[in-house]
N, C-alpha and C positions, 0 to 999 in steps of 0.2 A: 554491276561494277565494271571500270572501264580498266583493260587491260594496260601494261605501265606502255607497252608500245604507242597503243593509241591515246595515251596519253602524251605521250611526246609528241606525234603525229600532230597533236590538234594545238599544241605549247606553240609547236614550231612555224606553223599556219599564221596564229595569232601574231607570233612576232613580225611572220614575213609582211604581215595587213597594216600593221603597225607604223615598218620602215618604211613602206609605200606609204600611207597616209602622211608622215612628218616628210616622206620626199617630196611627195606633190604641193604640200605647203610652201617648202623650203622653194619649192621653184613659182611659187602664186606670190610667194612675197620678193621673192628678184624680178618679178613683172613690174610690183606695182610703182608707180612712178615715183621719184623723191620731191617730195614737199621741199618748199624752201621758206624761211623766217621772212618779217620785215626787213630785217638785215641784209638779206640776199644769199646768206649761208644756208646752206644743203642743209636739211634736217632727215634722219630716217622715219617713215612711215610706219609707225607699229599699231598693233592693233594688240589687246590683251590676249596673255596667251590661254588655250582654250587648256583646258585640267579635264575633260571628259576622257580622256584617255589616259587617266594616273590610275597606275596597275596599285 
């Protein structure tokens, strides 16, 4: 049985992996360059978003 400390210890771990992983995204998709229409208007670059990390 996991004590409730290290049970918090390893919540909190989780979470910290979590806001790294959606911040490194968050900064790979201000990289990526903006697509633009036939029109010549900006369009944003999305890619779907990824659900393996839906707690």
């Amino acid at each position: 049985m996991i004590s409730t400390s290290e049970m918090i210890r390893i919540r909190r771990q989780m979470q910290r992996r979590i806001r790294d992983v959606v911040a490194e995204r968050r900064r790979a998709r201000q990289m990526e360059p903006v697509a633009t229409d036939p029109a010549g208007e900006p369009t944003e670059v999305r890619s779907t978003p990824d659900t393996s990390l839906s707690i």
